[in-house]
N, C-alpha and C positions, 0 to 999 in steps of 0.2 A: 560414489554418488555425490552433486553437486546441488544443494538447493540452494537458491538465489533470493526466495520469497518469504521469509515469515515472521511474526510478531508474536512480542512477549505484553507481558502486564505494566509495561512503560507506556502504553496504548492501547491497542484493544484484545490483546491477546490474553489468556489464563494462565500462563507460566513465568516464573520470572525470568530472567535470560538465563541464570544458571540451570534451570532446570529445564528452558527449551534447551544447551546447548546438552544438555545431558540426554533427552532423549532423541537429540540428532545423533548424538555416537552411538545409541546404542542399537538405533535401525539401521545403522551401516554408512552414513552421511562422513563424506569427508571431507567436505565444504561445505558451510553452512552460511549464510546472510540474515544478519540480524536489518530487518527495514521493518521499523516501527512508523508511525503516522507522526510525519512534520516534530520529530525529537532525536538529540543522538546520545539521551540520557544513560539507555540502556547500552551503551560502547562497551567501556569498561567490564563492567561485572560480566557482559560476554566474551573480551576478548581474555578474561584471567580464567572464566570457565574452560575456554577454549583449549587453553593451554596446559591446563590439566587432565582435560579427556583427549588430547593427542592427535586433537580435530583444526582443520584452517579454519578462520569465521574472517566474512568480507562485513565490515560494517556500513550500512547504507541509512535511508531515509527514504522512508514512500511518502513525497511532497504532495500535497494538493493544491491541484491546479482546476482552470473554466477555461476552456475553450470556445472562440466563435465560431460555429461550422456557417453560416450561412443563413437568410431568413431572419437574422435576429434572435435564432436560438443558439442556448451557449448549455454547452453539456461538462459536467466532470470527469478531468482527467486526470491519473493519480500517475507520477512520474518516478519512479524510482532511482534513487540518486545513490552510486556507488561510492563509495571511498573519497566522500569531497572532504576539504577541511573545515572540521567540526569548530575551530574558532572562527573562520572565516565571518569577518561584522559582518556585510549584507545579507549572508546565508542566515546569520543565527536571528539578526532582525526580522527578516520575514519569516522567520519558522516561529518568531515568539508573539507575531501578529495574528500568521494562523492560529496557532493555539490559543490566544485569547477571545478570537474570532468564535473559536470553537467551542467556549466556556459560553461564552453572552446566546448564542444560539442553542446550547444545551438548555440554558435559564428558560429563553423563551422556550419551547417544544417541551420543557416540563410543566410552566405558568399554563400553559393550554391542556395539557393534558390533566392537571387537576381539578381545573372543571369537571372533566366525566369521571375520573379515577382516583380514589386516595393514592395519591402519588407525592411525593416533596423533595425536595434539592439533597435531602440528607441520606434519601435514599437512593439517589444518584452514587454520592459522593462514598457510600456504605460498598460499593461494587468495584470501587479504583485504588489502587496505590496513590499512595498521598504523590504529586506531582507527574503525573501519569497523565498522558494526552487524551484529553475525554472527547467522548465519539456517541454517534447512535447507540454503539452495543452497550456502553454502561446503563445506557438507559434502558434498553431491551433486557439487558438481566436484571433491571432494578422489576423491570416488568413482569419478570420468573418468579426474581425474588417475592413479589405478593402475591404468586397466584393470578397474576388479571392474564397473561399467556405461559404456555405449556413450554416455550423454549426460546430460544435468541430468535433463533429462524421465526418461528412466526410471529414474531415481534415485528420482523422485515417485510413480512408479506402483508400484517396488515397492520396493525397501527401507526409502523413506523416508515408507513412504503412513501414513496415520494409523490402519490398520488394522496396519501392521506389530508385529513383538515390540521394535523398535527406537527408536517412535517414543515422545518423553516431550513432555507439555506442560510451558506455561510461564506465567509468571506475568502476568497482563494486567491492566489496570483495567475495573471496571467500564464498557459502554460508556457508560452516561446520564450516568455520572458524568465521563466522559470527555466527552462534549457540552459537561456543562455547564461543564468544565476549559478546552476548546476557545473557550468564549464569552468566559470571564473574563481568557481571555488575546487577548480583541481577533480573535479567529479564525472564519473559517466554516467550518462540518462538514457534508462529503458524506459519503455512507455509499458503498464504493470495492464496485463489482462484488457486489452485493447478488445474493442468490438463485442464487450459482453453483451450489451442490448442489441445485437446484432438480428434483426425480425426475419426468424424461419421462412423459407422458402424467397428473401429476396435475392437478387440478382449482382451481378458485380455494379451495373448500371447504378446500384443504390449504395454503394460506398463510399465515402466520403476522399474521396484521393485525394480531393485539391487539399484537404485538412492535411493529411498525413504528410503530402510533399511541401507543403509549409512550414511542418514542425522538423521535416530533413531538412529544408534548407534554413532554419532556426538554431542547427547544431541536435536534434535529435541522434542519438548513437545509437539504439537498438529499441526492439522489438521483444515482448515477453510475448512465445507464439503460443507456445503450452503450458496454458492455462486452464485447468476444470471448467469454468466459465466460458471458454473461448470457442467459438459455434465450428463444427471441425472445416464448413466451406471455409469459414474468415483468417482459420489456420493457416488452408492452402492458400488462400489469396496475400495474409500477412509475409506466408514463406516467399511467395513471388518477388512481392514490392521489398521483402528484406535483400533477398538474394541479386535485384534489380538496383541495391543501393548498398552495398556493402554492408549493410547493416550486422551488428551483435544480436544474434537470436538467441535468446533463454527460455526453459523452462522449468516452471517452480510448482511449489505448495500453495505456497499462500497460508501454512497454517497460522493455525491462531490460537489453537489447544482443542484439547476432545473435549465434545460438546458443545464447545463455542462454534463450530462450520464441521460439516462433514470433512471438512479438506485433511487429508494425511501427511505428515512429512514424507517428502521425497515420491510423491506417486505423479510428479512432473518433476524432471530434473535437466540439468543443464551439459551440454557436452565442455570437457574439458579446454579443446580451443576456443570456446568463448567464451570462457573464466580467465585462458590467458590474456584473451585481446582487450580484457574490463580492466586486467590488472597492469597490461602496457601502454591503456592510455589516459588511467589517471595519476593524477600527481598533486591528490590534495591530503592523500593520506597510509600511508604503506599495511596493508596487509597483512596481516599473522597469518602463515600460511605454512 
């Protein structure tokens, strides 16, 4: 089994990477992908785990990126960046601008929620590994952690949803620009859980194609089609437009640890020929395999 998708505690996940790759081998994974959010901190300590449990690990990066679809709305798009090179200056630049990006907009969306909640930075900071890429969910389990909600998830549904008074955005790259960042640093980009906000019951009429064929002709390489999130119409219409562009289709977890997301290792996984075609065409960083 091939998972492509999941995070340890260098981000948002509950595991550190030794003990995600640990329990990838022991539910039968023998491919694993360490993609944490915008850091390639967690490499190492996955790839020596790796090598001990007698498992391959692909090391990646799920970048964050904003997309313009049209009308003036610009949506988040999270791009998954296989095997770039982890010193590469421009890559490690704009991954240490997200991240700061990501600190200043954590400050604010706690400053506001202290108004209504005993809430404070330290109890942010009480939920992360020291250098660890901080995200809504530390905040969400800082929110457990008091008792003001019962779990992450309803952290996401109501205090921390995007329609909230609490929530602030943050500072992303360009996605195509982010592609074509991805390339030059030796890397392949799948675009991670595409079409989640995908609105029941619409039509293919209402998807965004001219988006998708501008991040292919941007250098986009693949498509994550099986995804838990991913609406099963938008599935078959991603399978289309992949199989219409040559694209790499993956399917992953997305985990992030029990508790943290219902999501399980390996309950989406990826077919071997396109684990090989991620691994023949990049060239920013070779595989333990």
């Amino acid at each position: 089994m091939i998972d492509l998708h999941t995070h340890s505690n260098r981000s948002d996940g509950l595991d550190t990477p030794t003990e995600l790759v640990q329990k990838a081998a022991a539910c039968g994974i023998s491919v694993l992908a360490i993609t944490d959010h915008d850091t390639t901190s967690g490499w190492d300590e996955a790839i020596s785990a790796a090598r001990r449990e007698g498992i391959g690990l692909v090391p990646g990066i799920e970048v964050s990126t904003r997309s313009e679809i049209g009308n003036g709305r610009r949506i988040s798009v999270h791009i998954l960046a296989y095997l770039p090179n982890p010193e590469h200056p421009e890559l490690v630049s704009e991954l240490a601008k997200t991240r700061d990006s990501r600190v200043t907009r954590a400050r604010k969306m706690v400053d506001l929620l202290s108004g209504d909640y005993e809430i404070s930075w330290a109890d942010i900071e009480a939920q992360m590994e020291p250098g660890a890429t901080v995200g809504r969910p530390a905040i969400a389990d800082a929110l457990v952690a008091l008792g003001i909600v019962p779990t992450r998830s309803d952290a996401f549904t109501s205090i921390l949803h995007r329609t909230s008074p609490y929530y602030v955005s943050d500072h992303s790259l360009d996605t195509a620009q982010a592609i074509g960042l991805i390339r030059r640093a030796g890397g392949v980009s799948v675009m991670a859980h595409p079409l989640i906000d995908f609105p029941a019951g619409a039509s293919e009429l209402d998807l965004p194609t001219e988006h998708f064929e501008a991040l292919i002709a941007a250098g986009l390489d693949g498509v994550e089609v099986n995804h838990r999130s991913v609406p099963d119409f938008a599935r078959r219409w991603l399978t289309a437009l992949a199989q219409k562009h040559n694209l790499i289709q993956t399917g992953s977890s997305d985990y992030h640890g029990l508790g943290a997301k219902e999501n399980l290792l390996a309950e989406n996984t990826t077919e071997k020929e396109m684990l090989e075609r991620i691994i023949d065409q990049a060239e920013g960083f070779e595989a333990p395999l």
